[in-house]
Residue frames relative to the residue before (quaternion, step in Angstrom):
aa qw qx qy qz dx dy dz
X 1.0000 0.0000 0.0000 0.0000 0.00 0.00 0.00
X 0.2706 -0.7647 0.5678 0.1400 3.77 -0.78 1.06
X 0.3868 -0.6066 0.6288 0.2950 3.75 -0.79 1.11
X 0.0507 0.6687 -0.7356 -0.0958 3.47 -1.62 0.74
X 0.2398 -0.7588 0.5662 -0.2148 3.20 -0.34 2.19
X 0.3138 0.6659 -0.6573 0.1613 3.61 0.49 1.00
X 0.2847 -0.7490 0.5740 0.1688 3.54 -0.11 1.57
X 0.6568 0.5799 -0.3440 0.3377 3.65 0.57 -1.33
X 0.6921 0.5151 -0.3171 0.3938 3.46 0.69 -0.32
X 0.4127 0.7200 -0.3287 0.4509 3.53 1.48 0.37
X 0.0897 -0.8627 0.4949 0.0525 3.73 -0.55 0.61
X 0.4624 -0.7358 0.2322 0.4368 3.43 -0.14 0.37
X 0.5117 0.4191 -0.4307 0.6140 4.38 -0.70 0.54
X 0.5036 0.6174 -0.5502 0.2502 3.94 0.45 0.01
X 0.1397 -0.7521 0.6211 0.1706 3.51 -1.14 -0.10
X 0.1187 -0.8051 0.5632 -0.1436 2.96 -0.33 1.49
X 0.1587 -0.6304 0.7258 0.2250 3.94 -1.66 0.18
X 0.0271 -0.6160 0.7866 0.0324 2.58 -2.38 0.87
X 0.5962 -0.5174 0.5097 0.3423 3.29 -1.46 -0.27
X 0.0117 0.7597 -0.6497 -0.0236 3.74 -0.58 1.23
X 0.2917 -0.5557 0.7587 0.1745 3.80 -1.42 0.90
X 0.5480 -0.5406 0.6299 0.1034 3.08 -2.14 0.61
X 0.6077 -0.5513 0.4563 0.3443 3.32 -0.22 1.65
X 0.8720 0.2922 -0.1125 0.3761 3.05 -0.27 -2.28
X 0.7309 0.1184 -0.1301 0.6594 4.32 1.00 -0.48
X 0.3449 -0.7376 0.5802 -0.0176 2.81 -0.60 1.91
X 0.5582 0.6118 -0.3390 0.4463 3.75 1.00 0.11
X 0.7960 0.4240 -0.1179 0.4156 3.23 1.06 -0.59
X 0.0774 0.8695 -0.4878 0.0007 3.49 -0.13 1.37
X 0.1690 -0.8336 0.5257 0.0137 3.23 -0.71 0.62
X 0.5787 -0.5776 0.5048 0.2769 4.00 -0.84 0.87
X 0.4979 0.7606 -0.4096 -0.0765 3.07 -0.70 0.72
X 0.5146 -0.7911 0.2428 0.2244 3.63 -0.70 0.85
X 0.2438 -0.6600 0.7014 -0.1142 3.74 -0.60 1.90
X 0.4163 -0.5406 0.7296 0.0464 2.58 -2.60 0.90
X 0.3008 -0.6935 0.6367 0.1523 3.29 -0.94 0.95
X 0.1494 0.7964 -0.5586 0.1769 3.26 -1.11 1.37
X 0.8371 -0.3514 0.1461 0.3931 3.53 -1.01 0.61
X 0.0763 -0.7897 0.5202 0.3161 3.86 -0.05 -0.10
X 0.4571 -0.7839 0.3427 0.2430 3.22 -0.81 1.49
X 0.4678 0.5914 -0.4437 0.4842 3.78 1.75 -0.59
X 0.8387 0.2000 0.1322 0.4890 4.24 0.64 -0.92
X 0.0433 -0.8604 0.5033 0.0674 3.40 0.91 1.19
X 0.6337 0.3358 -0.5129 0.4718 4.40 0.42 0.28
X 0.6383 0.3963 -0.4936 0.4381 3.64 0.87 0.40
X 0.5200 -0.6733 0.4931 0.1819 3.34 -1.77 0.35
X 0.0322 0.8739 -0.4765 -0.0905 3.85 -0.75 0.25
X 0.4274 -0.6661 0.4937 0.3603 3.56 -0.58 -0.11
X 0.1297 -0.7411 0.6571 0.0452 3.60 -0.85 0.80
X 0.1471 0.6595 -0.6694 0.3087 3.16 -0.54 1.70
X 0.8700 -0.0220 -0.0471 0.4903 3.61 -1.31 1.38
X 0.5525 -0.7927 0.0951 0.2395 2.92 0.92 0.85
X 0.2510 0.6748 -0.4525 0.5263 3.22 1.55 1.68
X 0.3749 -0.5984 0.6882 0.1669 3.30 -1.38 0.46
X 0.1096 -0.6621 0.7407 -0.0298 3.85 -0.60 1.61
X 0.2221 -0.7173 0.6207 0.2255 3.96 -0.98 0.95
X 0.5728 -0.7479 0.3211 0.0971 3.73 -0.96 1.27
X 0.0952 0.8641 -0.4791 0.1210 3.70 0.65 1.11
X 0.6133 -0.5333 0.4308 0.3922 3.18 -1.40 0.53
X 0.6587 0.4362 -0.3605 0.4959 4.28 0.91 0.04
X 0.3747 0.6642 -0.4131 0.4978 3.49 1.27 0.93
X 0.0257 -0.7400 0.6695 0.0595 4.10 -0.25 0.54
X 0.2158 0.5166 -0.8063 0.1909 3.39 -0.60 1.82
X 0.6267 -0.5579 0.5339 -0.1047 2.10 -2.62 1.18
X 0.1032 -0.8360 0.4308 0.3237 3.59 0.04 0.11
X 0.7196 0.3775 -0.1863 0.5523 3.40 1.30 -0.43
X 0.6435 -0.5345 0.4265 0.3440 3.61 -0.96 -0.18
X 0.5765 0.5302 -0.2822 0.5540 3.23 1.38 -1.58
X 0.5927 0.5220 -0.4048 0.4609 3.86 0.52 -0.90
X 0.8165 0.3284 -0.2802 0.3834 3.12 -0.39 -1.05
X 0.6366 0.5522 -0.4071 0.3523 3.80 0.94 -0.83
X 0.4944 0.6801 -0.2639 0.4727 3.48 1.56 -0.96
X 0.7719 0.1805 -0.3210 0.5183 3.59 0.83 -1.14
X 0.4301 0.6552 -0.4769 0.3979 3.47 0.71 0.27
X 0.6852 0.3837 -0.2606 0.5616 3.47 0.23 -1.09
X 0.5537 0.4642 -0.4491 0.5255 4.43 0.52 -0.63
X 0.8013 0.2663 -0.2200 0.4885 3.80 -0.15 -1.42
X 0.8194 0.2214 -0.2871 0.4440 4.13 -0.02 -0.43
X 0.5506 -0.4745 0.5433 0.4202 3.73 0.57 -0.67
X 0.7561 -0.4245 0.2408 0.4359 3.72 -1.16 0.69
X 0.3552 -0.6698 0.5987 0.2583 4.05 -1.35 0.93
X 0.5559 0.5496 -0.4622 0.4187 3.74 1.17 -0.13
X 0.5312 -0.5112 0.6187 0.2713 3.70 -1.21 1.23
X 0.0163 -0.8267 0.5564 0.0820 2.88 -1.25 1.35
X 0.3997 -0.7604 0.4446 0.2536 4.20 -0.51 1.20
């Protein structure tokens, strides 16, 4: 599966997904959904604002605009997000 990472095409007020790992269990990623918004360190750059940090927006970032996207690369790179019994 080929990431298509055209960060530039992002605007700020977007809502976008990415993959976030747990600080504390670096095994565990999970989908989750940020707003793309001004970075306050560089206001003509962009950043994601998720848990209340400022991530600065590069082109080695894999965000998602949709859910279905991102669940898709989710299920390619980890295996299925449905709990399996």
């Amino acid at each position: 599966m080929e990431l298509n990472n055209e960060n530039s095409n992002y605007r700020t007020g977007d809502i976008v997904y990415v993959f976030y790992r747990n600080p504390h269990t670096q095994d565990v990623a999970n989908i989750q959904a940020t707003t793309i918004v001004n970075n306050p360190e560089k206001l003509t750059d962009l950043a994601l604002f998720m848990y209340e940090t400022y991530y600065p927006l590069s082109d080695e970032m894999a965000v998602y605009a949709t859910e279905e996207e991102a669940n898709q690369a989710y299920n390619f790179y980890y295996g299925s997000t449905e709990r399996e019994n």
